[in-house]
N, C-alpha and C positions, 0 to 999 in steps of 0.2 A: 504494500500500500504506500508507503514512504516513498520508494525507489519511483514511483509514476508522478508524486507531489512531486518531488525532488526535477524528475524532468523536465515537465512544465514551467515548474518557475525557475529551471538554469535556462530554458527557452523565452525568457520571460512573458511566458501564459501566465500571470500572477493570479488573473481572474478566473484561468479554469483550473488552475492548483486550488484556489480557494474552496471552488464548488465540488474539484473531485473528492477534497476532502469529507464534503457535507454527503456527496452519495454515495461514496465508502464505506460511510458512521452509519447509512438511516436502517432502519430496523428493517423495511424492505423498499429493497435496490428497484428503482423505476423501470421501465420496459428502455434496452439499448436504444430506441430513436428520440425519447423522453430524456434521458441520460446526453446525445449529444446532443441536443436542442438547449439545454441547458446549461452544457458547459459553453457554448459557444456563446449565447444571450450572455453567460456573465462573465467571458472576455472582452465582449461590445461592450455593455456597461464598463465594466474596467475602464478599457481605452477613451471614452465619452469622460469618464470623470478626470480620465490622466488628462486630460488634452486643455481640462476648464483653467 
């Protein structure tokens, strides 16, 4: 689980380290297109708020 946070944010995906953290943790893992709809929405945010 580490080794993929760890990837993303040496990639600096800061915002989908964030989220993959939160869908690694949830009691039950979303369906895979829910999963990347998700990390990527909280890359775009990311970058929208880095950019402010």
């Amino acid at each position: 689980m580490n080794a993929l946070i760890d990837q993303l944010a040496a990639l600096r995906l800061h915002g989908m380290a964030i989220c993959a953290h939160d869908l690694l943790s949830a009691l039950k893992p979303p369906s895979l297109t829910t999963a990347i709809k998700r990390l990527f929405d909280a890359e775009t945010v990311e970058r929208q708020v880095r950019s402010i």
